[in-house]
C-alpha positions in Angstrom: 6.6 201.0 -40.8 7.5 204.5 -41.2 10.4 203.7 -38.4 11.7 200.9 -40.6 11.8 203.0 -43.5 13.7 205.7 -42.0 16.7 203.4 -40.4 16.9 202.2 -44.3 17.1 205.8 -44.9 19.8 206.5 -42.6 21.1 203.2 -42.8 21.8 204.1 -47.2 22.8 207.6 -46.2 25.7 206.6 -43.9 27.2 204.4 -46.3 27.2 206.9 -48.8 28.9 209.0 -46.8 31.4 206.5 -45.5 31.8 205.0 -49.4 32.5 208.9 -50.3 35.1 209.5 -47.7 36.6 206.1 -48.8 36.7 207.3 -52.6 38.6 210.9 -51.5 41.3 208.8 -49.0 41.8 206.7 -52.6 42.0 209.7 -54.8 44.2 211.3 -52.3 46.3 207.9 -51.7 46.7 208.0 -55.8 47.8 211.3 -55.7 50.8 210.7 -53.1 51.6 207.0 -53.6 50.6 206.5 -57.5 49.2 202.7 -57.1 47.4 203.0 -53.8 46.8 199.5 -52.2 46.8 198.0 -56.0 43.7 200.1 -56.5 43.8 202.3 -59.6 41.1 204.9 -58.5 41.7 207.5 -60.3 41.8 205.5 -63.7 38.4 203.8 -62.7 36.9 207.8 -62.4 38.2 208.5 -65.4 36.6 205.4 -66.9 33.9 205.7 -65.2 33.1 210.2 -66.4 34.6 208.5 -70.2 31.8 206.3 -70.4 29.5 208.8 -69.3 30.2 211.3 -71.9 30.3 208.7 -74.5 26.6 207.7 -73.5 24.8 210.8 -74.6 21.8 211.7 -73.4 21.4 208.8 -71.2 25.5 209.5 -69.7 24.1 212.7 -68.9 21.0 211.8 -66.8 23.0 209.2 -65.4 25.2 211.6 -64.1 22.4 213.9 -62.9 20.8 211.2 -60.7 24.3 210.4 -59.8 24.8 214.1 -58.4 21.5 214.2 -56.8 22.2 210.8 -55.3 25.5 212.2 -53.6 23.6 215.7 -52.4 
């Protein structure tokens, strides 16, 4: 059982890191191409930290278990 749990483990872990690296080439596309693949990354990110801070309190402990999620 432990085994099973620990390839979920990994399993989450390595598409963090692969969703991650997918959100930098897009923020980096942005940067040199403006509309990357019809994809407006860094708008959504900006979106996505404006909704935070407009949430308060419960914006800011999403975006601590955010940052712990991504560490």
């Amino acid at each position: 059982m432990d085994n099973a749990w620990r390839m979920i483990g990994d399993l989450v872990s390595n598409l963090t890191s692969v969703i991650t690296g997918l959100l930098g080439l897009g923020v980096v596309g942005a940067l040199l191409f403006g509309d990357f693949l019809g994809l407006d990354v860094v708008g959504n990110i900006t979106a996505l930290v404006d909704s935070l801070a407009n949430g308060g309190v419960v914006g800011l402990l999403v975006l601590a278990i955010l940052m712990s999620l991504l560490k």
